[in-house]
C-alpha positions as CSV (number, residue, x, y, z in Angstrom):
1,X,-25.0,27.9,-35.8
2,X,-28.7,26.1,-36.0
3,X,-29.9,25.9,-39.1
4,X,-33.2,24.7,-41.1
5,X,-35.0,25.3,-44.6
6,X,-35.9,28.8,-43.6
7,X,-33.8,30.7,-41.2
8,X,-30.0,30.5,-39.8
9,X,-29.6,30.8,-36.3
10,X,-26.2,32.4,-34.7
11,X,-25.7,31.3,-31.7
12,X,-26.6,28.1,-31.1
13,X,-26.9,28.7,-27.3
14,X,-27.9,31.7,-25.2
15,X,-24.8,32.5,-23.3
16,X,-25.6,35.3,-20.5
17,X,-23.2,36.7,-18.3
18,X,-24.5,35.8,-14.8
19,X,-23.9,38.3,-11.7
20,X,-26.1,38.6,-9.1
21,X,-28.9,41.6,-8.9
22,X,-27.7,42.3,-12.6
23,X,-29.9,42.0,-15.5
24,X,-28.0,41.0,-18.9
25,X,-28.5,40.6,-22.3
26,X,-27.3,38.6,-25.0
27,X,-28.5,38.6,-29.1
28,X,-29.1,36.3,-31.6
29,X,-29.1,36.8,-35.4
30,X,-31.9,35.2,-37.8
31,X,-31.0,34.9,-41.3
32,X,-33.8,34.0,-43.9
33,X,-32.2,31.9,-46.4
34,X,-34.9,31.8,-48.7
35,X,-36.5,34.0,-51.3
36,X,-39.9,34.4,-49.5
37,X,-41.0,36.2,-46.0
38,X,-40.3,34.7,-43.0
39,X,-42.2,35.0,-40.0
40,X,-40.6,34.1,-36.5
41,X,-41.5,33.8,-32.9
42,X,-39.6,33.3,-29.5
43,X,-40.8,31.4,-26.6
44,X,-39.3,30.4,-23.5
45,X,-39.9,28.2,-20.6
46,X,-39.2,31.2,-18.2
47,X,-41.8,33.8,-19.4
48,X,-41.0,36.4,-16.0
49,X,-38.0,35.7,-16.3
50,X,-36.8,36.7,-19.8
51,X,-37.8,39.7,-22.1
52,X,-37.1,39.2,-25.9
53,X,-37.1,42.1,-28.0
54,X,-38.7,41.5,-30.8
55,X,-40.9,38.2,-29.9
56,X,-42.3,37.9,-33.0
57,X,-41.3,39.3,-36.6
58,X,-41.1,39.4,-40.4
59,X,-37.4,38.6,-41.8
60,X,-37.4,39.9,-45.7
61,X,-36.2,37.5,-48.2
62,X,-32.3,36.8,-47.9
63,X,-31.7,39.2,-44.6
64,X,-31.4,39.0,-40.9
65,X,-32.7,40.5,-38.2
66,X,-31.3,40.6,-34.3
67,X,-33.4,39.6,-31.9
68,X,-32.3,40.9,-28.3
69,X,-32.8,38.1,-25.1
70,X,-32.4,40.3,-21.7
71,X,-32.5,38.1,-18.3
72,X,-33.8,40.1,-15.3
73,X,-32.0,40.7,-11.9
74,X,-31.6,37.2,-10.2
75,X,-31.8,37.5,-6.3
76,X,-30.2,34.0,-6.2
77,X,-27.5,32.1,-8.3
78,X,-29.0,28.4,-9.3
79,X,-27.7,24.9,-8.1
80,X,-24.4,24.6,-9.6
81,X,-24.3,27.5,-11.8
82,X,-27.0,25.3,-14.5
83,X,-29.8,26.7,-16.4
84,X,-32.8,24.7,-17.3
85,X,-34.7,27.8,-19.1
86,X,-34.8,26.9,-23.0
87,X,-36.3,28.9,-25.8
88,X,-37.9,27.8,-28.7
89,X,-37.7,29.5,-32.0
90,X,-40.7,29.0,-34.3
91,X,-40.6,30.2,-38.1
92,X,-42.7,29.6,-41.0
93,X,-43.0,31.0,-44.5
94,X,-45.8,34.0,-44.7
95,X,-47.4,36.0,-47.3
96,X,-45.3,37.5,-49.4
97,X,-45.5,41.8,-48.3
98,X,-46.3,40.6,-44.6
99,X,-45.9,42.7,-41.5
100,X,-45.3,42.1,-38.0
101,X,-48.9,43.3,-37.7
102,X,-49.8,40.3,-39.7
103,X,-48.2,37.6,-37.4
104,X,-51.4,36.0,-35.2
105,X,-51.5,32.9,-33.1
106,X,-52.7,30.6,-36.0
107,X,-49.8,31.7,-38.2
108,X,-47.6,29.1,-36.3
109,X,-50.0,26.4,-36.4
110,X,-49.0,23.1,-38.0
111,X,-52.3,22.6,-39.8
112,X,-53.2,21.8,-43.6
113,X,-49.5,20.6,-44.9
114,X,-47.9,24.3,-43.2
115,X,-43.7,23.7,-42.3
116,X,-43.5,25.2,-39.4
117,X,-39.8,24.9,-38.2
118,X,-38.9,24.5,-34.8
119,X,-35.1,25.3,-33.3
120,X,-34.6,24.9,-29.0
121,X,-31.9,26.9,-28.2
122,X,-30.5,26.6,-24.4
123,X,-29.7,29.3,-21.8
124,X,-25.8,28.8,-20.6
125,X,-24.6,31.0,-17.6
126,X,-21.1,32.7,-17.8
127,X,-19.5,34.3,-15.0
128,X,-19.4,37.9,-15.3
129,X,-16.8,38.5,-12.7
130,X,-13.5,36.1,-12.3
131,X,-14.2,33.4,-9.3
132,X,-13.6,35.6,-6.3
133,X,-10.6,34.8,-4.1
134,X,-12.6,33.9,-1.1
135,X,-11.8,30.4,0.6
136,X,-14.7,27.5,0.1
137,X,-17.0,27.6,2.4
138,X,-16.7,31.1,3.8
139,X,-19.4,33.5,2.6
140,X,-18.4,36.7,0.7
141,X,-18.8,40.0,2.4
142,X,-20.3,38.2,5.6
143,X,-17.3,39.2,7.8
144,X,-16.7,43.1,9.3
145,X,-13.0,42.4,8.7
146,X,-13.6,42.5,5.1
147,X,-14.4,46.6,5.5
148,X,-11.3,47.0,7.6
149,X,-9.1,49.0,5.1
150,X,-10.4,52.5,7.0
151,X,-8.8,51.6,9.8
152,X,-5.7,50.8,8.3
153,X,-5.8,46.8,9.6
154,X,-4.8,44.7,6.7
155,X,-4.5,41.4,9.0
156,X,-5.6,39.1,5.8
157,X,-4.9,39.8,2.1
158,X,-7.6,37.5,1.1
159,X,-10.0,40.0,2.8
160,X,-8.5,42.7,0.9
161,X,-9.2,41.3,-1.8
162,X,-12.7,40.6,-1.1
163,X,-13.4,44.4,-0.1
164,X,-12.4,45.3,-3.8
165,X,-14.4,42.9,-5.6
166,X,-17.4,43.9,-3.4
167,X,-16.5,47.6,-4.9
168,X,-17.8,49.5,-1.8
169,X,-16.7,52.8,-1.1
170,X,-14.5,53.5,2.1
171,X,-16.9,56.5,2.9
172,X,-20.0,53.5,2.9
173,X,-18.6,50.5,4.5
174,X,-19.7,51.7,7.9
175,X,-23.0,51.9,6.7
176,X,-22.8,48.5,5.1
177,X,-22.3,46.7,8.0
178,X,-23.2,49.6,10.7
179,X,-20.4,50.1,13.6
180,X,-17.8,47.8,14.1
């Protein structure tokens, strides 16, 4: 858990499961630990990338509010499974009775003696699915043999096992990979 004067923040680190052409989600919970209104904002370094629901909020004295972080479809898994995308977390005191519709750009503006506290929170991939059985250096899926259950030829477990991680239908393999 981050924490600061003003808010608690569980977790610490955005923890997404990762599977390709997927989009996931993952939540965070902001606590106000004071007795005033707390105003809050997300950023991240991957704008297109991410969609945070809210962005931007009021947290009443001594609640929490959930803040919901959904990662779009990735075509492409990164170098060595790493993330670089952060997000920063700005929140500052506001006017006691405040709305969302009261939050503007200069509210988070560190002018005229204004606390405006700052958490960076990191994006961590998990794997959604175990590690697949699949030798090194072969490429999933990338071999006809791997759609051979129809015809009864189970000449390699390891591509049996393939087949069901790859969750294809018997009826669709052949249009998968078109005639053997």
């Amino acid at each position: 858990m981050s924490t600061g004067d003003l808010v608690n923040i569980q977790p610490s680190e955005l923890k997404f499961p990762f599977e390709l052409k997927k989009q996931s989600s993952c939540s965070m919970q902001l606590t106000n630990k004071t007795d005033k209104f707390v105003a809050f904002k997300v950023k991240t370094t991957n704008p297109k990338k991410y969609c945070v629901r809210p962005n931007t909020g009021i947290i009443l004295p001594r609640t929490s509010c959930a803040v919901t972080v959904t990662m779009q479809a990735q075509k492409e898994a990164p170098p060595d499974f790493q993330c670089k995308d952060k997000f920063l977390l700005l929140s500052v005191v506001a006017p006691d009775g405040a709305t969302a519709k009261d939050i503007g750009p200069d509210m988070f503006t560190k002018e005229d003696g204004k606390v405006v506290e700052e958490f960076k929170l990191r994006v961590v991939y998990i794997p959604a699915n175990p590690p697949s059985p699949v030798p090194e250096g072969s490429e999933e899926g990338s071999s006809p043999r791997a759609f051979s259950q129809e015809n009864g030829n189970h000449h390699n477990s390891s591509f049996d096992d393939v087949s069901k991680s790859l969750e294809v239908p018997k009826e669709k393999s052949s249009e998968v990979n078109g005639p053997f």
